[in-house]
KOLGU-4560 file (N, C-alpha, C; in nm, 3 decimals, padded with zeros to 5 digits):
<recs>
<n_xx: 00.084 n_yy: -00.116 n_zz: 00.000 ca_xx: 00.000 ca_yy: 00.000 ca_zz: 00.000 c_xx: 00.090 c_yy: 00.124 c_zz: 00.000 mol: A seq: 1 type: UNK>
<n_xx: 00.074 n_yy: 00.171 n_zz: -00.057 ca_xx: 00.140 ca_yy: 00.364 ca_zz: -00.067 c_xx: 00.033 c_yy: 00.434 c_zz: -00.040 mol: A seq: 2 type: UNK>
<n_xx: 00.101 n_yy: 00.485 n_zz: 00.043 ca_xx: -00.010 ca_yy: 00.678 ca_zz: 00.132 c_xx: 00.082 c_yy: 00.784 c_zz: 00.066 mol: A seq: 3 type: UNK>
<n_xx: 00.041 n_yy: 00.845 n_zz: -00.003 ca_xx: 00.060 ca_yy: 00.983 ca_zz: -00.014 c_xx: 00.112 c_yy: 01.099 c_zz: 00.071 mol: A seq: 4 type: UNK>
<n_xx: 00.201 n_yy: 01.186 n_zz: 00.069 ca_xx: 00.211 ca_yy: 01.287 ca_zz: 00.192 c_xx: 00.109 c_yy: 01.360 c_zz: 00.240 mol: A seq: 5 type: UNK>
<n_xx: 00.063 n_yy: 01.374 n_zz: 00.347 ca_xx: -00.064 ca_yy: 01.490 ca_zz: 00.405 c_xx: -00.168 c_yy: 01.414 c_zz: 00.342 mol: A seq: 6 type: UNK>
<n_xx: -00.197 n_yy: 01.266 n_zz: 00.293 ca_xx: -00.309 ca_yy: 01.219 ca_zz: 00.278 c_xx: -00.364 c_yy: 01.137 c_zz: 00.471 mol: A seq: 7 type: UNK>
<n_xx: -00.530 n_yy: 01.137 n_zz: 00.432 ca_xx: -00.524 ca_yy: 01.106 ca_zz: 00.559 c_xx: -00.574 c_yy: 00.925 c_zz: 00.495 mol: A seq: 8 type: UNK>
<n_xx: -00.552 n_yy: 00.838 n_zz: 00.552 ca_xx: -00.599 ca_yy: 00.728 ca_zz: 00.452 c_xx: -00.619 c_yy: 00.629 c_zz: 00.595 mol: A seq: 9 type: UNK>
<n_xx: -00.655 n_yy: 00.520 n_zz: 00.577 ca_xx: -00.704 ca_yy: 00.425 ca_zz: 00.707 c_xx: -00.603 c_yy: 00.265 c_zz: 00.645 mol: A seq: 10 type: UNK>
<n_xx: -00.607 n_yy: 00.172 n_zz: 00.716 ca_xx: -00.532 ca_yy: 00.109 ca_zz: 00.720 c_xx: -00.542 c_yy: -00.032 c_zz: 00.757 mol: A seq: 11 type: UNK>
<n_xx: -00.555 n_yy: -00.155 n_zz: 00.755 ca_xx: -00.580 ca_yy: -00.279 ca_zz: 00.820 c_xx: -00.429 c_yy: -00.393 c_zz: 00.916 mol: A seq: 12 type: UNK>
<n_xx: -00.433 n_yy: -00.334 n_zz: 01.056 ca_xx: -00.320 ca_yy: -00.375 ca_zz: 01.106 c_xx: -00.325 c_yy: -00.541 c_zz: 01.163 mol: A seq: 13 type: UNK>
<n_xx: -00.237 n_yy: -00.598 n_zz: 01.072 ca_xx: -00.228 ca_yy: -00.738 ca_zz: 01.135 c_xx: -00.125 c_yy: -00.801 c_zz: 01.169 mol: A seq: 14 type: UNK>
<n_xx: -00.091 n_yy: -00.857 n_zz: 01.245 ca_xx: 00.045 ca_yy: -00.892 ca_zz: 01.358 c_xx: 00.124 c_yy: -00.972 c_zz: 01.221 mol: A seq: 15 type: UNK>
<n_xx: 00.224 n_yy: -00.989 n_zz: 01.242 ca_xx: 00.313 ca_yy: -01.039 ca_zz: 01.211 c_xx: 00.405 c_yy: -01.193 c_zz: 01.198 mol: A seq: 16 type: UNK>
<n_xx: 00.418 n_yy: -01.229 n_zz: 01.145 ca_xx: 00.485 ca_yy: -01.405 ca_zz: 01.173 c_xx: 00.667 c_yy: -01.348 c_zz: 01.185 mol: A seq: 17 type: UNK>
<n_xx: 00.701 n_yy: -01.443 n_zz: 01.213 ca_xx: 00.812 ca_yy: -01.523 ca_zz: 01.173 c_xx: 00.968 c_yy: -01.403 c_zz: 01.237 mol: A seq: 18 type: UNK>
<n_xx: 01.045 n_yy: -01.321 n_zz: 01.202 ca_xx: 01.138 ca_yy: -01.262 ca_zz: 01.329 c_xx: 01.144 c_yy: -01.162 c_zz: 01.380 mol: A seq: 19 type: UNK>
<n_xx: 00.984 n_yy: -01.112 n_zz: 01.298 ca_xx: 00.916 ca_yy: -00.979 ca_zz: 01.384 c_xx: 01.005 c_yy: -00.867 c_zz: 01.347 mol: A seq: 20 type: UNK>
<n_xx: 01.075 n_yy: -00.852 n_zz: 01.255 ca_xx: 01.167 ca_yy: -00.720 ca_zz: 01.201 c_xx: 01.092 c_yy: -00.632 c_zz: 01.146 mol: A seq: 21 type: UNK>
<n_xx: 01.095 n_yy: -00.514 n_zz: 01.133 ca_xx: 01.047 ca_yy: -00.427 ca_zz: 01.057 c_xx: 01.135 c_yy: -00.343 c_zz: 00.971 mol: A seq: 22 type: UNK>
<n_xx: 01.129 n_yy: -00.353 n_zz: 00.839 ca_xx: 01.211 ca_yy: -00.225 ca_zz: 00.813 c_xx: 01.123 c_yy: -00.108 c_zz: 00.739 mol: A seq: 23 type: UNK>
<n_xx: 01.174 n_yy: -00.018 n_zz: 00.699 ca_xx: 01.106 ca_yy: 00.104 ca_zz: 00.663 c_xx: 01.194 c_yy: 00.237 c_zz: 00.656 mol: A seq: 24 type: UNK>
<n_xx: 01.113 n_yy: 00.335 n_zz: 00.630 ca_xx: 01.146 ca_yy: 00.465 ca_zz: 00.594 c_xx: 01.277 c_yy: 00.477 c_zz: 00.485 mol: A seq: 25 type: UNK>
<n_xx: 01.284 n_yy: 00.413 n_zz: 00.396 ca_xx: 01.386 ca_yy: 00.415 ca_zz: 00.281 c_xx: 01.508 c_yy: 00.301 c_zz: 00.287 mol: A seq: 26 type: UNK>
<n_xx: 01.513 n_yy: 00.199 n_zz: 00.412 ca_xx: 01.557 ca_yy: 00.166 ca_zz: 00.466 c_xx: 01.676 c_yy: 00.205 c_zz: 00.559 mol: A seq: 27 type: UNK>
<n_xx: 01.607 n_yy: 00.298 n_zz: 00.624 ca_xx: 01.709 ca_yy: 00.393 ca_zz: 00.754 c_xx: 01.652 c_yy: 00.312 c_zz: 00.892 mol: A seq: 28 type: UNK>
<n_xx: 01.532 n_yy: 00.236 n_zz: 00.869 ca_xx: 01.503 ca_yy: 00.213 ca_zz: 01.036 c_xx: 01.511 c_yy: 00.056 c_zz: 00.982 mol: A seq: 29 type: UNK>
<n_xx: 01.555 n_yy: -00.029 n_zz: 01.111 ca_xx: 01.537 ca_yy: -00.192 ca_zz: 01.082 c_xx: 01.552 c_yy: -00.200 c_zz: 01.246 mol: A seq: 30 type: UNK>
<n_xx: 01.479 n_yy: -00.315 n_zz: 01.266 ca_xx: 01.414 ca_yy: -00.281 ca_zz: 01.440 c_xx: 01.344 c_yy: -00.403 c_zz: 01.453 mol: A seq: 31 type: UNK>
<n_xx: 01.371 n_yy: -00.501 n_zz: 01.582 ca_xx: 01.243 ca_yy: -00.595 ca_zz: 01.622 c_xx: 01.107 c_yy: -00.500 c_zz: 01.681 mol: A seq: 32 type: UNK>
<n_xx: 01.018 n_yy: -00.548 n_zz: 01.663 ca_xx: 00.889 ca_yy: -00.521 ca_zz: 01.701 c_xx: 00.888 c_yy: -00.597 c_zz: 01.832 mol: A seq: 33 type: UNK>
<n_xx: 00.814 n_yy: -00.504 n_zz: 01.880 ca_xx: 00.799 ca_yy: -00.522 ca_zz: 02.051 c_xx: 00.629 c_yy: -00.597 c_zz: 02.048 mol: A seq: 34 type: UNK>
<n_xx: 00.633 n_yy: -00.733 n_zz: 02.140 ca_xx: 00.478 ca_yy: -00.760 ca_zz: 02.146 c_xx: 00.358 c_yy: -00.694 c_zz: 02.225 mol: A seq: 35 type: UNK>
<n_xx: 00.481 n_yy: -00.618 n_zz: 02.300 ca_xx: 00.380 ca_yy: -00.553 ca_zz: 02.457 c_xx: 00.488 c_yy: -00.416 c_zz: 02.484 mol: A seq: 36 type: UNK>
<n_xx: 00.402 n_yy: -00.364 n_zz: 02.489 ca_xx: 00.451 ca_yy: -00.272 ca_zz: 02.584 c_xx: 00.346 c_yy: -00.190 c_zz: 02.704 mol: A seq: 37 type: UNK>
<n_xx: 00.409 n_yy: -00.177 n_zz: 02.802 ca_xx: 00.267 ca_yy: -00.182 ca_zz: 02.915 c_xx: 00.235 c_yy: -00.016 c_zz: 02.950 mol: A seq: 38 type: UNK>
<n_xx: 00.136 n_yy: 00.006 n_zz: 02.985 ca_xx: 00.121 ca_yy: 00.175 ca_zz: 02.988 c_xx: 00.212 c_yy: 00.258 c_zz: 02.991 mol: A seq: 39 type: UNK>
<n_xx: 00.238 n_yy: 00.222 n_zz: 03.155 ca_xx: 00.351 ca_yy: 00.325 ca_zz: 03.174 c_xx: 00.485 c_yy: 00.301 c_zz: 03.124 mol: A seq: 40 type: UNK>
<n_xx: 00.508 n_yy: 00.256 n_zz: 03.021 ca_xx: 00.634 ca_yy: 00.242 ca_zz: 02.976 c_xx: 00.590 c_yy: 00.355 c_zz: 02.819 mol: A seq: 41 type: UNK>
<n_xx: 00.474 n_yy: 00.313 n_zz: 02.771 ca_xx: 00.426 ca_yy: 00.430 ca_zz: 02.644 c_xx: 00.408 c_yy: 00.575 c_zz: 02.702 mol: A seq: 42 type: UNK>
<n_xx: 00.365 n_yy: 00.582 n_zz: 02.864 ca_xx: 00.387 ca_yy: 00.734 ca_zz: 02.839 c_xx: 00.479 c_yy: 00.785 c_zz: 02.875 mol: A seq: 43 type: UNK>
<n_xx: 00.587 n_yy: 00.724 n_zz: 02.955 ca_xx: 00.723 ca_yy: 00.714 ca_zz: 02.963 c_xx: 00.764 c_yy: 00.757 c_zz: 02.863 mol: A seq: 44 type: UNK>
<n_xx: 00.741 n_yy: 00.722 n_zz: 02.724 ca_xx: 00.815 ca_yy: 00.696 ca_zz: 02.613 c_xx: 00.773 c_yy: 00.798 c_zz: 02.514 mol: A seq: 45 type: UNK>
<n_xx: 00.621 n_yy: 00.782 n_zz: 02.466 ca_xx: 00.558 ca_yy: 00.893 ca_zz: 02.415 c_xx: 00.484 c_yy: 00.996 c_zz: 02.451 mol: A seq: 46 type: UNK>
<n_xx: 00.472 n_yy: 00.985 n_zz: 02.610 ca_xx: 00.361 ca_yy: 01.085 ca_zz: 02.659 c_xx: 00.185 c_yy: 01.042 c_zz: 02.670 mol: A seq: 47 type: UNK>
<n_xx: 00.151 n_yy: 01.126 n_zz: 02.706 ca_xx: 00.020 ca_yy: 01.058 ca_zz: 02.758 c_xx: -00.070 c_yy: 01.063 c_zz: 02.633 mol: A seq: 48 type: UNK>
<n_xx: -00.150 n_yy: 00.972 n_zz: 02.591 ca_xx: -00.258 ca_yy: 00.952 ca_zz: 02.472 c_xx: -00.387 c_yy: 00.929 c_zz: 02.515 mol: A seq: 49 type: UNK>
<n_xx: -00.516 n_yy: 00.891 n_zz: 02.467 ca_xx: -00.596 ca_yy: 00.931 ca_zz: 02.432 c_xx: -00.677 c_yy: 00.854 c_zz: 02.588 mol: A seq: 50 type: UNK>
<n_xx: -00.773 n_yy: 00.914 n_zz: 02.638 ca_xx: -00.805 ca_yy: 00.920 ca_zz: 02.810 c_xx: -00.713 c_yy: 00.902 c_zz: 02.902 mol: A seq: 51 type: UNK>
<n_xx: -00.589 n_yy: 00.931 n_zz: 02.901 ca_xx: -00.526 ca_yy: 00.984 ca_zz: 02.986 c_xx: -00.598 c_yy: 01.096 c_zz: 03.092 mol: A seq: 52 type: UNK>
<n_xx: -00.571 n_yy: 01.141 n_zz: 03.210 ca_xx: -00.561 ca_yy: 01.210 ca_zz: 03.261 c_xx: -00.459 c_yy: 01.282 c_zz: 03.284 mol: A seq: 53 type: UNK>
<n_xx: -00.402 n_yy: 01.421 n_zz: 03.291 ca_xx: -00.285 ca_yy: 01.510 ca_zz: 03.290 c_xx: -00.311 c_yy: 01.585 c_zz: 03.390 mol: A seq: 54 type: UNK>
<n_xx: -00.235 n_yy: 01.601 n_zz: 03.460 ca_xx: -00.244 ca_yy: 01.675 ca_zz: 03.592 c_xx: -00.166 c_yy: 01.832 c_zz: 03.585 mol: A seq: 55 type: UNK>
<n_xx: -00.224 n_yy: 01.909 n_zz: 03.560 ca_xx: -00.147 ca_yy: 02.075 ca_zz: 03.530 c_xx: -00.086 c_yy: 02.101 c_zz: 03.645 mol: A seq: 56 type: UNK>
<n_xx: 00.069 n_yy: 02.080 n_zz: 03.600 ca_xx: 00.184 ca_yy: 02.138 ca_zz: 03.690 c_xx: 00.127 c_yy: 02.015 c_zz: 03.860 mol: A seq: 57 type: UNK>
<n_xx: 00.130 n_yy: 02.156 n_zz: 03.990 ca_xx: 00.122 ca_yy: 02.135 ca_zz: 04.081 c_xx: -00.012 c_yy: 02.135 c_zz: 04.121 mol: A seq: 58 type: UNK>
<n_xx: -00.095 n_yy: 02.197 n_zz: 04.026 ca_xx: -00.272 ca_yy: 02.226 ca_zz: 04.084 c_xx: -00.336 c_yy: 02.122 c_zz: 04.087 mol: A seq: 59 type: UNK>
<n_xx: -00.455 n_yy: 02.116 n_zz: 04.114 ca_xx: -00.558 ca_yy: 02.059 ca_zz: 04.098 c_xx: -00.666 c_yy: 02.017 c_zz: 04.035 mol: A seq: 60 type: UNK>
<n_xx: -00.614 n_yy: 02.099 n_zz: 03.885 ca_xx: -00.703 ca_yy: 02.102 ca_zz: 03.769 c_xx: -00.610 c_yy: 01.947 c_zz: 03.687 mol: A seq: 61 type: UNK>
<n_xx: -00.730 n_yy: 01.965 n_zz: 03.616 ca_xx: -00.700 ca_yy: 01.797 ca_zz: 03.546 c_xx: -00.768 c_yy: 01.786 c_zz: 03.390 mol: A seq: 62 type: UNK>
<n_xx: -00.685 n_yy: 01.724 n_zz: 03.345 ca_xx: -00.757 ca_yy: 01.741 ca_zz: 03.180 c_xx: -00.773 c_yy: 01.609 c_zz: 03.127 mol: A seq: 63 type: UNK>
<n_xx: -00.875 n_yy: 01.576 n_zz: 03.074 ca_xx: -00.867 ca_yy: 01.439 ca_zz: 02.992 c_xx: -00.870 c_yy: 01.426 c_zz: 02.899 mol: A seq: 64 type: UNK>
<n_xx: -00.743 n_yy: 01.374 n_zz: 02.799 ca_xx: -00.773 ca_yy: 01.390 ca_zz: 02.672 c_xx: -00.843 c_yy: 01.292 c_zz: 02.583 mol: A seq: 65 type: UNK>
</recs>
């Protein structure tokens, strides 16, 4: 499948067989695929996503995204 730049397009994700490598981006990235990764290690990693709660600074206000 080819996506276009700034296209928004949808996608059908299905796991993988056999040594779980990925390569991509022109071939600059080559990488095992991880089977799990557990919450707090993704927002560790990427930050908080979608119903998260975020706690502003030191207050008491709270946002859910």
């Amino acid at each position: 499948m080819l996506f276009e730049p700034d296209a928004d397009e949808e996608a059908e994700l299905i796991p993988i067989q056999g040594a779980r490598i990925a390569l991509g981006f022109r071939g600059e990235c080559r990488g095992e695929l991880m089977a799990e990764i557990s919450r707090s290690e993704y927002v560790a990693s990427f930050g908080p996503t979608v119903s998260d709660r975020v706690r502003l600074a030191d207050t008491d206000i709270v946002s859910r995204s």
